[in-house]
C-alpha positions as CSV (number, residue, x, y, z in Angstrom):
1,X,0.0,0.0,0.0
2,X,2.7,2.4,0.2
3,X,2.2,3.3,-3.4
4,X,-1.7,4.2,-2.5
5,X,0.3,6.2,0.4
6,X,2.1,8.2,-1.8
7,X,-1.0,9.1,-3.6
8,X,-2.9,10.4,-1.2
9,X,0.4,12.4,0.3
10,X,0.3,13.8,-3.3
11,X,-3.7,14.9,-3.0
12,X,-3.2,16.1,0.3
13,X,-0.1,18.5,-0.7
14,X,-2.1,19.8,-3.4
15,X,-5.3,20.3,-0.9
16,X,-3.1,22.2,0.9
17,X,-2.0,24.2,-1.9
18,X,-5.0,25.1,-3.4
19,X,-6.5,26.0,0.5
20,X,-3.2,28.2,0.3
21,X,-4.3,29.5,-2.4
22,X,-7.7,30.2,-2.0
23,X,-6.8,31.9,1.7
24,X,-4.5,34.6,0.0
25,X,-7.5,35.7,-1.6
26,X,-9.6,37.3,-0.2
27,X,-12.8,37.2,-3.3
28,X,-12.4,33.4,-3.8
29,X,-15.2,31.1,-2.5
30,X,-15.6,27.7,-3.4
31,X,-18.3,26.5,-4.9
32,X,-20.5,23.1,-4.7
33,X,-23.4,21.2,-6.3
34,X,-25.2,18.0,-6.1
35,X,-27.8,16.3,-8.6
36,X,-30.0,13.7,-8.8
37,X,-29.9,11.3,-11.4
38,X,-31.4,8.1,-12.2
39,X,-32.3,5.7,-15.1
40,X,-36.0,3.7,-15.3
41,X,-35.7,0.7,-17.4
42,X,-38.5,-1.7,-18.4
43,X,-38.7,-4.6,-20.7
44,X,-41.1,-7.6,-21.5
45,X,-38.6,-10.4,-21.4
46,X,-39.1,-14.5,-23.0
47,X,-36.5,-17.0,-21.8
48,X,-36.6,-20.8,-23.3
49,X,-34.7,-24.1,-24.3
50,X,-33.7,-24.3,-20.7
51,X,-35.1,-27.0,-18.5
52,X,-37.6,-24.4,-16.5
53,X,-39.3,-24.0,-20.4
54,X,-40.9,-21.1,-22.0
55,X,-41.2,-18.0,-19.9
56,X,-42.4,-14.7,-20.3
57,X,-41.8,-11.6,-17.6
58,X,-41.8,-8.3,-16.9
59,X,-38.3,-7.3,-15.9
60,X,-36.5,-4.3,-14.6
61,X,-33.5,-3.2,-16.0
62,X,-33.1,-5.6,-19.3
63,X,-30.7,-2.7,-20.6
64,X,-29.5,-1.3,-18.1
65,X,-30.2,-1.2,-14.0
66,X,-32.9,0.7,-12.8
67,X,-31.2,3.2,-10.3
68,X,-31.5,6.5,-8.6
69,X,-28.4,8.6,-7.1
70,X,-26.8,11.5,-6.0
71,X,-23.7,13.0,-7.2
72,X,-21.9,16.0,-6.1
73,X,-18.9,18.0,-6.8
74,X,-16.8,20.9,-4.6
75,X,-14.6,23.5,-6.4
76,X,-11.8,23.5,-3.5
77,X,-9.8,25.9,-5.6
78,X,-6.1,25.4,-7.4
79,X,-7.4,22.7,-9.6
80,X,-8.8,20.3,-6.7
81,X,-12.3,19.3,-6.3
82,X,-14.2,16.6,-4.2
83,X,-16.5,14.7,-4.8
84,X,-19.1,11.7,-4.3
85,X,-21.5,9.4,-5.5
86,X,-24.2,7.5,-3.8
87,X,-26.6,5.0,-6.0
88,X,-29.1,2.9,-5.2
89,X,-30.2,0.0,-7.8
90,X,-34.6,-0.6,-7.9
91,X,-37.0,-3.2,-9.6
92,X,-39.8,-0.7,-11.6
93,X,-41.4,-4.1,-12.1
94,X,-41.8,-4.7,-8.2
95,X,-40.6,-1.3,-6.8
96,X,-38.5,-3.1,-4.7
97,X,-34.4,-2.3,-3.9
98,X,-32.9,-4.9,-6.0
99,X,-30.4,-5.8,-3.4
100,X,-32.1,-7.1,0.0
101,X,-30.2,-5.4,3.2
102,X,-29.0,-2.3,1.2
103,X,-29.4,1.0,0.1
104,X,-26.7,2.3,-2.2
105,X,-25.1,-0.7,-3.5
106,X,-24.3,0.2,-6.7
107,X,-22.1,3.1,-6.4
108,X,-21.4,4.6,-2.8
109,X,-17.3,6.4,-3.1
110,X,-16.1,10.0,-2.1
111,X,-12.9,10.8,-3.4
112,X,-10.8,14.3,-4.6
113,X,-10.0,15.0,-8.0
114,X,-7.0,16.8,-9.8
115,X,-6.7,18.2,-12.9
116,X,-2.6,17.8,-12.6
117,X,-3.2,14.3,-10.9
118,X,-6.0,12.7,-11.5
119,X,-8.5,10.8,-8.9
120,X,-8.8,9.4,-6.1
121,X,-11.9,7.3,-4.4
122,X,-12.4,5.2,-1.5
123,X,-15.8,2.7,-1.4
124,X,-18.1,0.5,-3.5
125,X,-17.3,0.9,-6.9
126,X,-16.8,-0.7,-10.7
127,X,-13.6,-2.6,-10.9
128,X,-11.4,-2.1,-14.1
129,X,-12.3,-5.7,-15.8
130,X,-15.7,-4.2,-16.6
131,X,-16.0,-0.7,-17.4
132,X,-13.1,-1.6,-20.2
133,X,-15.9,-4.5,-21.2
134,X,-18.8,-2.2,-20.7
135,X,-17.0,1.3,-23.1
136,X,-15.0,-1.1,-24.9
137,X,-15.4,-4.4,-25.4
138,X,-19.2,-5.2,-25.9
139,X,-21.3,-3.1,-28.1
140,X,-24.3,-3.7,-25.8
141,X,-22.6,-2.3,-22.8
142,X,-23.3,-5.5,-20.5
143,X,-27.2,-5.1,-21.3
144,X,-29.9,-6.6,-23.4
145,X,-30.3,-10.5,-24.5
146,X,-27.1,-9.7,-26.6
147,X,-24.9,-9.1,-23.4
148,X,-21.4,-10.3,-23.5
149,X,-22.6,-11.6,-19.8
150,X,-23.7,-14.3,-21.9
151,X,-20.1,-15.7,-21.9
152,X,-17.6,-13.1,-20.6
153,X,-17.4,-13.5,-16.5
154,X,-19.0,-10.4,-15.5
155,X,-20.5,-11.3,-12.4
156,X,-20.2,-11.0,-8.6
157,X,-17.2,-9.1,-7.9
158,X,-15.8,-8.7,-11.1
159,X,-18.3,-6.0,-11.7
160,X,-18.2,-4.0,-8.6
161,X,-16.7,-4.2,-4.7
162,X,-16.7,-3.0,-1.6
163,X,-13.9,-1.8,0.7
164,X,-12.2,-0.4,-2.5
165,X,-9.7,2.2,-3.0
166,X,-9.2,3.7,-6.3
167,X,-6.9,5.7,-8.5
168,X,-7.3,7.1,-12.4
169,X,-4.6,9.2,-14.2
170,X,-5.5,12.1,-15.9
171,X,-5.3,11.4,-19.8
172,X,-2.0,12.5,-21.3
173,X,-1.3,12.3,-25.4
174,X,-4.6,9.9,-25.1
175,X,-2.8,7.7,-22.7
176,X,-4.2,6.6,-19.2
177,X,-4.3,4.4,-16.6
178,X,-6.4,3.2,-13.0
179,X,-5.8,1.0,-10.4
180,X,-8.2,-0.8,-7.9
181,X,-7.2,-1.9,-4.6
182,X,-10.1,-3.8,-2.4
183,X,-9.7,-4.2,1.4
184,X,-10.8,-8.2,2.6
185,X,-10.9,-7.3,5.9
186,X,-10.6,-10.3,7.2
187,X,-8.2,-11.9,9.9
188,X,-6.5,-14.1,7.5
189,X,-4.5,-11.1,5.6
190,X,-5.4,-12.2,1.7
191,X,-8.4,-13.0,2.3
192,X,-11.6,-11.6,0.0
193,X,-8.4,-9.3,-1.4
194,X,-8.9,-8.1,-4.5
195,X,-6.8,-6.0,-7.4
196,X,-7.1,-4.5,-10.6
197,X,-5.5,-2.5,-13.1
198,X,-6.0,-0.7,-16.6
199,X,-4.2,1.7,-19.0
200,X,-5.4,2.6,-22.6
201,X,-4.8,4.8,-25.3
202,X,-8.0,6.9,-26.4
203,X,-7.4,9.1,-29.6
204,X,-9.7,9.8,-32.5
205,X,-12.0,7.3,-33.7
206,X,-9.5,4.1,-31.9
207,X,-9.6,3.2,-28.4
208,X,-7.7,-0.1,-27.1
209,X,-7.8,-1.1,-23.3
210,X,-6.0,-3.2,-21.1
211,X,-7.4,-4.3,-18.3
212,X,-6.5,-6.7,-15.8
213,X,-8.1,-8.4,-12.2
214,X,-7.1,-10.5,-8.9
215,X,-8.7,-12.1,-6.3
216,X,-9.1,-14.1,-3.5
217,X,-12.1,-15.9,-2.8
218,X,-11.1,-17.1,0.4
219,X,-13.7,-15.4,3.1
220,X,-13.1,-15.6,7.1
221,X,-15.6,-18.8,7.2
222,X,-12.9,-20.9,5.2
223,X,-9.5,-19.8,6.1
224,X,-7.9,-23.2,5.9
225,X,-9.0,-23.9,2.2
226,X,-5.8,-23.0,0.2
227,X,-6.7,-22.0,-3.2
228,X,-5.6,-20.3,-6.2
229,X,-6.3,-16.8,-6.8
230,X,-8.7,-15.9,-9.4
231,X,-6.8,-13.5,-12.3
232,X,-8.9,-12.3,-15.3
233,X,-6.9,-10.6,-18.0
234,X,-8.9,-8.4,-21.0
235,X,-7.8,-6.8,-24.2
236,X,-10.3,-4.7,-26.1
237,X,-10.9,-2.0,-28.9
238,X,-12.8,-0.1,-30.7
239,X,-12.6,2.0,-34.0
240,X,-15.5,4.5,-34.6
241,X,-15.5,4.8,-38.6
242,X,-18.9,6.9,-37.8
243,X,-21.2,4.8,-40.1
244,X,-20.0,1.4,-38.1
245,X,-18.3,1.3,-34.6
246,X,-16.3,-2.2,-34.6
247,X,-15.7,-3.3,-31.1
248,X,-13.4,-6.6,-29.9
249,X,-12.1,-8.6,-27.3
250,X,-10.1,-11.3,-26.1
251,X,-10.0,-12.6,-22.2
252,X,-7.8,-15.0,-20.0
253,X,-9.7,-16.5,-17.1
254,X,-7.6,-19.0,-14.6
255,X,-7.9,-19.9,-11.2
256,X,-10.5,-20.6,-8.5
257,X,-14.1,-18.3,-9.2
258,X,-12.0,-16.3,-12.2
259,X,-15.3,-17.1,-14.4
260,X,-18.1,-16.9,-11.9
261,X,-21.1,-18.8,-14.1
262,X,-24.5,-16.0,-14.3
263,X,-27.1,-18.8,-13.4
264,X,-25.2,-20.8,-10.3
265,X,-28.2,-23.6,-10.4
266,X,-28.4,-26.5,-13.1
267,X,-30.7,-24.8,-16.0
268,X,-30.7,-27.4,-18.6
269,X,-31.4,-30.8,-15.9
270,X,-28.9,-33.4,-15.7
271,X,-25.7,-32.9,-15.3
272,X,-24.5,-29.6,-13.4
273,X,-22.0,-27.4,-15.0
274,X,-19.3,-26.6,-13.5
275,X,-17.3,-22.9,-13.5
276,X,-14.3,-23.0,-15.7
277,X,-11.0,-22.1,-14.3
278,X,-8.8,-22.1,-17.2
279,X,-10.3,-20.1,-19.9
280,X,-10.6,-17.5,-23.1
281,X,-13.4,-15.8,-24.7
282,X,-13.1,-13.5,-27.7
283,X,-16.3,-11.1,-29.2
284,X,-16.4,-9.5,-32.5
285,X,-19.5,-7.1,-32.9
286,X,-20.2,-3.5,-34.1
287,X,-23.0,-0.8,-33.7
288,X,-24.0,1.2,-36.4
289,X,-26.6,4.2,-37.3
290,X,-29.6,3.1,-38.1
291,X,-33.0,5.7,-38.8
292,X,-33.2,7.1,-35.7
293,X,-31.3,4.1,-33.7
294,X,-28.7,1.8,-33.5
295,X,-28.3,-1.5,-34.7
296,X,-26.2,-3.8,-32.5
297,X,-24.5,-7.0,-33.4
298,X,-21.8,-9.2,-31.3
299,X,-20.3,-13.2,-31.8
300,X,-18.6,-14.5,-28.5
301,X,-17.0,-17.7,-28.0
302,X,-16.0,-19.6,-25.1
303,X,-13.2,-21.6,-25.0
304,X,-12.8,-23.7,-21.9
305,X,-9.4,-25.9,-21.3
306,X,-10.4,-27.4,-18.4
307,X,-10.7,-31.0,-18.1
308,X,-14.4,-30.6,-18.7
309,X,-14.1,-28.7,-22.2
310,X,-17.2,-26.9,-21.5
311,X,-17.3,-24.7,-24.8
312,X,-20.2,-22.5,-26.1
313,X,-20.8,-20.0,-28.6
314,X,-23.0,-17.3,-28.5
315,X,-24.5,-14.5,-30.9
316,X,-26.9,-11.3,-30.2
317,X,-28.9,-8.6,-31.8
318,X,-30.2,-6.1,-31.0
319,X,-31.9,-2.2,-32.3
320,X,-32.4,0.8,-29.8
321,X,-34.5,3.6,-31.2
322,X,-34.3,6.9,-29.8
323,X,-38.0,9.1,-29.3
324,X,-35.8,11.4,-27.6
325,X,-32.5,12.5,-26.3
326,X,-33.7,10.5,-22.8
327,X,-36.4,8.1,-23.6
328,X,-35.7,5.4,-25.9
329,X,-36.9,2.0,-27.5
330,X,-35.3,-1.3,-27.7
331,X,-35.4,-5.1,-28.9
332,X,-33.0,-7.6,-28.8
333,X,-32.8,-11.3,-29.1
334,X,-29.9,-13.6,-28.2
335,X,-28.8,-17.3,-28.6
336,X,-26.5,-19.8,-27.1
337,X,-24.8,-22.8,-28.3
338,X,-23.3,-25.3,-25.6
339,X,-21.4,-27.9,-25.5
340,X,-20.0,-30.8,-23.4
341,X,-22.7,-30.1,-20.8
342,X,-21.7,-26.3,-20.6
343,X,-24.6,-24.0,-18.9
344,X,-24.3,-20.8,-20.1
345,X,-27.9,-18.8,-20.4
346,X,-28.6,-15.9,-22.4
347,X,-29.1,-13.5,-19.9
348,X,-29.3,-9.1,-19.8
349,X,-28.3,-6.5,-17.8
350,X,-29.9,-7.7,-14.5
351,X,-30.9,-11.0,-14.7
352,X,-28.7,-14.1,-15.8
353,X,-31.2,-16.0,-18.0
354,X,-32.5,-19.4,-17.3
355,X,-32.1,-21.0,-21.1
356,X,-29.9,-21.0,-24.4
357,X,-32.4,-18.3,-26.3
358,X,-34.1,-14.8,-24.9
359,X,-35.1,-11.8,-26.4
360,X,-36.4,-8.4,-25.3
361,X,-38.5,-5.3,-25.9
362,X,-38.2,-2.7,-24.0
363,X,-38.3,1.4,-22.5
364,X,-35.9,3.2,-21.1
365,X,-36.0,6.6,-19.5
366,X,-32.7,8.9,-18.0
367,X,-33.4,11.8,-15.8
């Protein structure tokens, strides 16, 4: 941690520049604001070719999570601002939290920002691995029946963790970076420890992203289970030639929960699968103007090389069309091909699926 030290030494000198600063004259006030924001999303959602059959649902947050926040920002003068985030994730089709026992579980960090150094954040927040799949990688940012959910591990805390520490660079010559650093807090000292990493080059239509994630599962309740840590690696890019975005990526997943499966039960009967812990995924896809929408297409394939050669394949597509700069309509349908008594379900943003085929139509509305 003494590189996380020496970050915050840095923030704190210029804190104490910019108060300097801001004391010396005498007209200078600092200045603050906070704003609500939020996203309703709500789709009529059919699931099938799993063993639970045909169904058809109401679901919350096909595209993207229903949620509701606060964010706020403080000029603190000299280039340094603070500022927070709390979010809280909700079912429109229930109007229930989506998370039992919480509030703000999606996003809950305050953190100081400089425009010579970047920013810094302590709390619940989106690892590395998946806001370079979410810009990046998938043209369906994580949502719809086209997700790359459907094969990439985006689940659990690969997505988002507690107890987290975080650190971006500011973007020089289109260059930048992050790191993650999440607290176990347990007595055994690597326990529930978990770190990531990025840095990506972002200029003109062409943006590439390296991202990269470590953990260990290990919890207080099973201390004496030795096991290997969990690493995800990720590659993506993008190249906007404004009548097609083309988007891929390629992922290394190896060790103990690495590749976390979406639905943890047995969907198709028999057999049940079992999470691979030596594996690579690759998508190709692209979105492209379309009327007054987008037309969004991916191909993913899983490649596991584990003893069970559980491999699938997996294709999406999907249209959004826009009635205005907030409201919008969607559709989407997706399909899954398993093999070797894989159980991979087409899934969307909030739900993980229960069979090989789903599709979607839905509304969503920003505020």
């Amino acid at each position: 941690m003494k590189s996380a030290t020496a970050i915050f030494m840095a923030f704190a000198a210029t804190g104490a520049c910019a108060q300097a600063a801001s004391n010396s004259n005498s007209t200078s006030t600092n200045t603050s604001n906070v704003t609500m924001y939020g996203m309703i999303d709500a789709a009529l959602v059919g699931e099938s070719g799993g063993a639970a059959g045909h169904l058809s649902k109401v679901t919350s947050g096909a595209a993207a999570a229903s949620r509701f926040g606060l964010r706020g920002t403080e000029d603190l003068g000299g280039g340094l601002s603070a500022l927070f985030i709390l979010e809280a994730g909700t079912k429109i089709d229930t109007g229930e939290i989506d998370a039992a026992g919480t509030i703000f579980n999606r996003q809950a960090l305050v953190g100081l920002k400089s425009s010579q150094y970047g920013m810094l954040a302590v709390g619940r927040q989106y690892t590395p691995y998946h806001t370079t799949l979410v810009n990046i990688v998938d043209p369906f940012n994580t949502g719809y029946a086209g997700s790359a959910k459907n094969l990439f591990p985006d689940w659990g805390t690969n997505i988002r963790s507690s107890n987290t520490v975080t650190y971006a660079t500011p973007r020089v010559q289109g260059v930048d970076a992050e790191l993650a650093y999440s607290m176990g807090e347990q007595s055994v000292a690597a326990a529930g420890r978990q770190i990531g990493a990025a840095v990506g080059y972002t200029q003109g239509p062409l943006a590439v992203r390296l991202a990269y994630n470590s953990k260990n599962a290990d919890t207080a309740s099973t201390p004496a289970v030795s096991r290997d840590l969990g690493r995800n690696l990720l590659l993506g890019a993008n190249y906007d030639f404004r009548w097609i975005k083309l988007h891929a990526g390629y992922a290394i997943d190896r060790g103990y929960n690495s590749a976390p499966l979406g639905n943890t039960n047995n969907p198709y009967g028999g057999v049940k699968p079992t999470a691979s812990t030596d594996g690579r995924e690759w998508l190709l896809g692209f979105s492209a103007p379309l009327g007054n929408g987008s037309l969004l297409f991916s191909a993913m394939h899983k490649d596991d090389r584990s003893s069970f050669n559980q491999d699938a394949s997996a294709w999406g597509i999907g249209y959004l069309y826009q009635l205005s700069k907030r409201t919008g309509l969607y559709t989407a349908y997706g399909h899954i091909s398993n093999q070797h008594g894989a159980g991979y379900t087409v899934a969307n943003n909030t739900e993980a699926g229960t069979g090989n085929t789903g599709h979607n139509l839905g509304i969503r509305h920003t505020f």
